[in-house]
C-alpha positions as CSV (number, residue, x, y, z in Angstrom):
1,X,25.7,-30.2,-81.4
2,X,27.8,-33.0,-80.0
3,X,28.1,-34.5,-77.0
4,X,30.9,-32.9,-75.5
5,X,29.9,-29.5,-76.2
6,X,26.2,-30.2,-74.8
7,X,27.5,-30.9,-71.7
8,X,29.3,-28.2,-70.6
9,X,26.6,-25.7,-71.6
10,X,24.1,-27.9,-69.4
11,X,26.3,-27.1,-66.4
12,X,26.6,-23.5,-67.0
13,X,23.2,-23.2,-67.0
14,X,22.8,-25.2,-64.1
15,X,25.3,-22.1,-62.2
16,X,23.0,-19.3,-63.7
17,X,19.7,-21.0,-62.5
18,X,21.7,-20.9,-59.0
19,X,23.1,-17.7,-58.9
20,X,19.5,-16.1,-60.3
21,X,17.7,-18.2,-57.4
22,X,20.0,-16.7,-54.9
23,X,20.0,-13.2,-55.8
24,X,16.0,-13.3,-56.2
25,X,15.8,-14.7,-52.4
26,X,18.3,-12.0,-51.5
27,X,16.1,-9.3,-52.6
28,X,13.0,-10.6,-51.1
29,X,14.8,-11.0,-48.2
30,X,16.4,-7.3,-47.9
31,X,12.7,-6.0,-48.7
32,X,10.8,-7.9,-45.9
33,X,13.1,-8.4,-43.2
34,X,12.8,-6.5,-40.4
35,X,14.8,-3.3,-39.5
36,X,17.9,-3.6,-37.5
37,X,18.8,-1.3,-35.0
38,X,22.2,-1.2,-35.3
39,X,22.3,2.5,-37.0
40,X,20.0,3.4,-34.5
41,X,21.0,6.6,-32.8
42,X,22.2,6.3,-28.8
43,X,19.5,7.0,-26.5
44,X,19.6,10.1,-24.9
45,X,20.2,8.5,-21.7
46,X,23.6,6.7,-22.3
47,X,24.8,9.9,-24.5
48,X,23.8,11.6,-21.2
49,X,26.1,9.3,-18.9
50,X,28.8,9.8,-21.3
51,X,28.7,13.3,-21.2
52,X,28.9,13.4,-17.1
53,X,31.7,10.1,-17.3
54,X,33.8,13.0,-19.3
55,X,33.0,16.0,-17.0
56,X,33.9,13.9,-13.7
57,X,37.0,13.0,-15.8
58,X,38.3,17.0,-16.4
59,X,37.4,17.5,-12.4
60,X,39.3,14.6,-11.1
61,X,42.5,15.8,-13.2
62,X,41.9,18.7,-11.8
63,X,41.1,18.4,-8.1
64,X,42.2,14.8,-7.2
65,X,45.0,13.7,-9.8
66,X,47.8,14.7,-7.5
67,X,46.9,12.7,-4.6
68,X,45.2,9.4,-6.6
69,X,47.1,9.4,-9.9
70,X,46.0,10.2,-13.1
71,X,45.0,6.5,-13.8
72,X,43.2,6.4,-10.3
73,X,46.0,4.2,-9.4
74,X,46.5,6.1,-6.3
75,X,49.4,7.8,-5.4
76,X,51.4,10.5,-3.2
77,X,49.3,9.9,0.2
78,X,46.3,9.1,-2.1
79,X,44.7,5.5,-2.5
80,X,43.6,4.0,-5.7
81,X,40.2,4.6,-6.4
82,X,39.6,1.7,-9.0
83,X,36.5,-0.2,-7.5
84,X,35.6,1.8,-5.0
85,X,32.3,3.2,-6.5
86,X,30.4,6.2,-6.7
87,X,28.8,5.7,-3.1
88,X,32.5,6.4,-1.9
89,X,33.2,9.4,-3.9
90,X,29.4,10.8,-2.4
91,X,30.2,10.5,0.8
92,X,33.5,11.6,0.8
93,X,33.2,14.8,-1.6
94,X,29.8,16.0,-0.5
95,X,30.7,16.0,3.2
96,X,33.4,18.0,2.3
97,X,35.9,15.6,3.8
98,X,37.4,15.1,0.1
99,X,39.5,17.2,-0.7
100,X,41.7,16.4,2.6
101,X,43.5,20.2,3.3
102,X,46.0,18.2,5.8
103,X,46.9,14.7,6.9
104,X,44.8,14.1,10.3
105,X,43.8,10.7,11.7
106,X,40.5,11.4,10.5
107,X,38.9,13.6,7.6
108,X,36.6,15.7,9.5
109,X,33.8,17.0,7.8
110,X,33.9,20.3,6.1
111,X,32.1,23.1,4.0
112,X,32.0,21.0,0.8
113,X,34.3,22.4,-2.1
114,X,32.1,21.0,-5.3
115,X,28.6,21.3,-6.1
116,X,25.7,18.3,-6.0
117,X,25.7,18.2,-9.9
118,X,29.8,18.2,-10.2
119,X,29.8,15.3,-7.3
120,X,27.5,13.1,-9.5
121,X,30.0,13.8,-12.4
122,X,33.3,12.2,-10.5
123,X,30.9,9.4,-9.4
124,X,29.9,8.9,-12.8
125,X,33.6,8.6,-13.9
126,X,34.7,6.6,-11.1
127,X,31.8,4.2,-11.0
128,X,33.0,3.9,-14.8
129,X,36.9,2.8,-14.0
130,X,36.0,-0.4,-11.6
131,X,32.8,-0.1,-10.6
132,X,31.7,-0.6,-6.9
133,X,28.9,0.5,-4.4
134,X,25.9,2.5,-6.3
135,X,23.3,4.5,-4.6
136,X,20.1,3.5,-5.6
137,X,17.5,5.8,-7.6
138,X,14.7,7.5,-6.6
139,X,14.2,8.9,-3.0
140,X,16.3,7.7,-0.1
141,X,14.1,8.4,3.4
142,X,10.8,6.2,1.6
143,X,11.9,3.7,4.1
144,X,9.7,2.6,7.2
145,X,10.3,4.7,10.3
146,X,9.8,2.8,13.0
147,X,12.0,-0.1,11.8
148,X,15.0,2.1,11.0
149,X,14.7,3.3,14.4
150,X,15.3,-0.5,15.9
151,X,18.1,-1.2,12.9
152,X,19.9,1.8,14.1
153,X,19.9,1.2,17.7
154,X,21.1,-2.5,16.9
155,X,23.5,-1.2,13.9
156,X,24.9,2.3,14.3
157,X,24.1,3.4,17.9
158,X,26.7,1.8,19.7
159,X,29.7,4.5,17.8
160,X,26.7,7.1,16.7
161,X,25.1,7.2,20.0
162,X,21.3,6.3,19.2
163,X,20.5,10.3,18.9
164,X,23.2,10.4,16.4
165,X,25.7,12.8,18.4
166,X,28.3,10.9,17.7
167,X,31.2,9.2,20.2
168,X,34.6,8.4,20.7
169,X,36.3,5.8,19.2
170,X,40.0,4.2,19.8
171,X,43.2,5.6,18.6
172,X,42.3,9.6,18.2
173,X,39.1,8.4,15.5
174,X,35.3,9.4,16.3
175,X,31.9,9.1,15.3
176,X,30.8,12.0,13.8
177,X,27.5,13.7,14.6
178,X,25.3,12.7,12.5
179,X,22.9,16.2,12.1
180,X,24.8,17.7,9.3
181,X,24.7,14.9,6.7
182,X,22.6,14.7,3.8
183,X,20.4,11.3,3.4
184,X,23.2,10.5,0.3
185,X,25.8,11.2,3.0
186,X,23.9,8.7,5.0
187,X,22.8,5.6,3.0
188,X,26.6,6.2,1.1
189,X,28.1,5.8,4.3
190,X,26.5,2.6,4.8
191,X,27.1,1.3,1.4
192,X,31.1,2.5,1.2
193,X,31.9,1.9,5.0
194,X,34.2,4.7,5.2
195,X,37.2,4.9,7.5
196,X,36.6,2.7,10.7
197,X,32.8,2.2,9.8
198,X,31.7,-1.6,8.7
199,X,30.6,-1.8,4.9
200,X,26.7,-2.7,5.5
201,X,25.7,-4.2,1.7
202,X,23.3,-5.6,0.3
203,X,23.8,-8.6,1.7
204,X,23.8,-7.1,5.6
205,X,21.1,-4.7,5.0
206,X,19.0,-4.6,2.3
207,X,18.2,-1.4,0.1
208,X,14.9,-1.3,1.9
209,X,16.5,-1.3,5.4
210,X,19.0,1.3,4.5
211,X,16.4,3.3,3.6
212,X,14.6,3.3,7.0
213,X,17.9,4.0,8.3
214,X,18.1,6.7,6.2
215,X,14.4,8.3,6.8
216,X,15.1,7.7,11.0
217,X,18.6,9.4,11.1
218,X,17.1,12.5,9.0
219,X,14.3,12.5,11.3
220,X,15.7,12.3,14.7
221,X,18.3,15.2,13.4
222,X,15.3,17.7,12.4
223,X,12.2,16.7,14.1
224,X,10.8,19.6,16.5
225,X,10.9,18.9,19.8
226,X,7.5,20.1,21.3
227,X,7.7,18.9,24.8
228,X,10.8,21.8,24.8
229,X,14.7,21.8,25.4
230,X,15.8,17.9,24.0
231,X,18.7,18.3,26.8
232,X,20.9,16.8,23.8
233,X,18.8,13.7,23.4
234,X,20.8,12.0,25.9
235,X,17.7,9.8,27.3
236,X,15.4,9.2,30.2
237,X,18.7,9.2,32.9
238,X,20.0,12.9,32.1
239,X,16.3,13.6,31.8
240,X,15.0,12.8,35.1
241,X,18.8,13.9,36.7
242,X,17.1,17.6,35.8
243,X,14.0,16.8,36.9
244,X,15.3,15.9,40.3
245,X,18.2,18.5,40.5
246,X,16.0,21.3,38.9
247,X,12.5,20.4,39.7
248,X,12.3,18.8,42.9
249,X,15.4,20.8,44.3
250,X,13.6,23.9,43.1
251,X,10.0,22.5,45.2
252,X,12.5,22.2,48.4
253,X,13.9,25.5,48.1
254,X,10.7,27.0,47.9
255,X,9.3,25.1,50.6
256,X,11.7,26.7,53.2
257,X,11.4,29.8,51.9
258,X,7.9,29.9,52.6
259,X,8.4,27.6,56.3
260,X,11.0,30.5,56.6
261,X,8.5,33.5,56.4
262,X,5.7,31.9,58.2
């Protein structure tokens, strides 16, 4: 064999000793490396989400298309609803004040028109176009009651009155009365900051605090009242005002009436 041929052959066999070294560390690479997950099926909580993103999607065409476009880009007398969050969409649809029947200065609260599982479905679908103010999980009155009490009376009481009967506000608007709403009516509220109410986040109040808000307004609006009539919660001054009108004025009265028959 002569020298030209020889050498040739040499580097072939230099490519088949590399290409057999390759292919026996690809094997023993596909049979001990670990399993990948990337044909792993969904877990059953995103396929869950998805299926409520797409049931929100089929109400909103329905129910709230016409007024807030069919993008969410807001429309005929309807704003856009990108970023807004799902905290919005709970306070608005599960007081009933979403759908609006008529334009008022303010949506007054109402019988509502969808159901608590079909109001977590338009959440789901417009917390998915934006994003925005969430409502936390698990229960929402775990807070502490005796500091909600002094975070309302510095935070809400002022436009809720600190029994939560609501006020007057400037320009026709109101504070609503606070006994009808839910605690997700409540703490949404707080995170949305619907109409003339301040947004309180995260950074104003902290999950925790809006909690104890939560548990206090809930309470105040269906504790018993075992000392009797509550005379609307209006405090001590109406309170002894009665006392003095009714009780006292009641003691005089009687007094004469017996000086009288003596």
């Amino acid at each position: 064999m002569s020298r030209s041929t020889a050498r040739p052959r040499r580097k072939l066999n230099q490519y088949v000793v590399v290409l057999v070294g390759l292919a026996l560390l690809g094997g023993l690479y596909t049979a001990l490396a670990p399993r990948t997950t990337a044909q792993e099926e969904p877990q059953q909580g995103s396929s869950d989400q998805s299926l409520a993103v797409k049931a929100g999607r089929d109400l909103y065409l329905q129910g709230c298309s016409t007024c807030h476009g069919l993008n969410l880009q807001g429309g005929a007398g309807g704003p856009s609803l990108i970023g807004v969050g799902e905290a919005s969409v709970v306070f608005q649809v599960e007081s009933g004040r979403m759908p609006l029947a008529n334009g008022t200065v303010q949506a007054p609260r109402k019988d509502p028109k969808y159901t608590i599982a079909q109001v977590d479905q338009l959440a789901a679908y417009i917390q998915a176009n934006g994003g925005g103010p969430t409502l936390p999980e698990g229960s929402l009155t775990d807070g502490d009651l005796q500091e909600g009490g002094e975070l309302f009376r510095l935070n809400c009481a002022s436009c809720h009155n600190f029994a939560g009967s609501g006020g007057a506000l400037t320009y026709g608007k109101y504070a609503p009365e606070l006994a009808p709403a839910s605690a997700r009516v409540i703490y949404s509220a707080m995170q949305s900051g619907p109409e003339s109410m301040p947004r309180f986040g995260d950074g104003q109040l902290s999950v925790e605090e809006k909690k104890a808000i939560t548990y206090y307004v809930r309470y105040i609006t269906t504790a018993t009242q075992p000392g009797g009539n509550d005379l609307g919660k209006y405090g001590p001054v109406p309170e002894g005002l009665v006392m003095w009108l009714a009780g006292i004025g009641g003691l005089v009265v009687m007094t004469l009436w017996i000086g009288n028959r003596a």
